[in-house]
C-alpha positions in Angstrom: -20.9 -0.8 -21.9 -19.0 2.2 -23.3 -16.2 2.0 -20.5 -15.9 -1.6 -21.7 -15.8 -0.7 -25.4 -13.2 1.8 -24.7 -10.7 0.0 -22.6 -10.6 -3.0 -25.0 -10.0 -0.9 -27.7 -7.1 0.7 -25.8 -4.2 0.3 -27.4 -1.3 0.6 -24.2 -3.5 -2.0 -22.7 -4.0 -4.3 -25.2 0.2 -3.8 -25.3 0.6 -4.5 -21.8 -1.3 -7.1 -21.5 0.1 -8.6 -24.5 3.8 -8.6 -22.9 2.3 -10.0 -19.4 0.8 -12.9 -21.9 3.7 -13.3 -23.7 6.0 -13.6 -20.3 3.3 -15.9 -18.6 3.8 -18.3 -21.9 7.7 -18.7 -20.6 6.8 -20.6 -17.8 7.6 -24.2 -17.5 4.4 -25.1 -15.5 1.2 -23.6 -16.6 -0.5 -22.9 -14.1 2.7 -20.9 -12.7 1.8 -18.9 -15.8 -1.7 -18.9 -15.8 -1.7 -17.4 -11.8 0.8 -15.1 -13.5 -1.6 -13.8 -16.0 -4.6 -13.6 -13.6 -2.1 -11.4 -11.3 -0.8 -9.2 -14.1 -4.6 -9.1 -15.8 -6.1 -7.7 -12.2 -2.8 -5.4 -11.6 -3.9 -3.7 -14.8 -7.4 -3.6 -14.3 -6.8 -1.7 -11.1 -3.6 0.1 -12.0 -4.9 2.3 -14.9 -7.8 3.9 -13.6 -6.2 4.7 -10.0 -3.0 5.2 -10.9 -2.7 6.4 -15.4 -5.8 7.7 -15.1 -5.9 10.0 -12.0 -9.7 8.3 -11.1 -11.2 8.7 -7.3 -14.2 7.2 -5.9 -16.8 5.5 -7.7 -15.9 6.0 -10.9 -12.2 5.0 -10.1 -13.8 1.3 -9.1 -16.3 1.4 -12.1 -13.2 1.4 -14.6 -11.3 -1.3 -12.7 -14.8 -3.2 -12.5 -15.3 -2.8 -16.2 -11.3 -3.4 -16.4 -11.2 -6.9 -15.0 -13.9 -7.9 -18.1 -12.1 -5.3 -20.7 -8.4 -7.3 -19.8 -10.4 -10.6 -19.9 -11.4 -10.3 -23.5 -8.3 -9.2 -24.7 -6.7 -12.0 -22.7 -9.1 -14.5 -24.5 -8.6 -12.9 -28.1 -4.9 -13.5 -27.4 -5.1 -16.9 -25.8 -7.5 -17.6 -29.2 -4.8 -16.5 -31.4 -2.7 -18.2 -30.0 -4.6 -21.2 -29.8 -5.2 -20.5 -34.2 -1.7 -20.0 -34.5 -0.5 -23.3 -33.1 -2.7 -25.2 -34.9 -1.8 -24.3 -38.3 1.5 -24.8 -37.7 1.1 -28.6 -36.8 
């Protein structure tokens, strides 16, 4: 749970996944977009422990594991936003 904790509070990957959401929202056809945010979510997931963070073994695919969820709930606090945003402005 603390891995968790810590990779949604971090900030370069609440960033990065902010941009990949923001690009994904460009497409015409959602779920162009939506298979674009999946890809980009799972990149990251993987990505920073392997590759940022210098992680082997285990603990390299317990970060990515507790990754995919981390860069799920950010993704679903920015789809919610989003989702807030765009109905006050109706």
């Amino acid at each position: 749970m603390a891995i968790v904790t810590a990779q949604v509070l971090d900030p370069v990957r609440i960033v990065v996944l902010g941009i990949i959401f923001g690009v994904t929202r460009l497409a015409s056809n959602w779920t162009v977009g939506l298979l674009g945010l999946v890809v980009g979510a799972v990149i990251v997931a993987f990505a920073f422990p392997f590759l940022v963070l210098g992680q082997t073994g285990m603990l390299a695919e317990m970060s990515a594991l507790a990754g995919l969820l981390a860069n799920a709930l950010v993704v679903a606090v920015l789809m919610g936003l989003t989702r807030l945003r765009r109905g006050r402005s109706c």
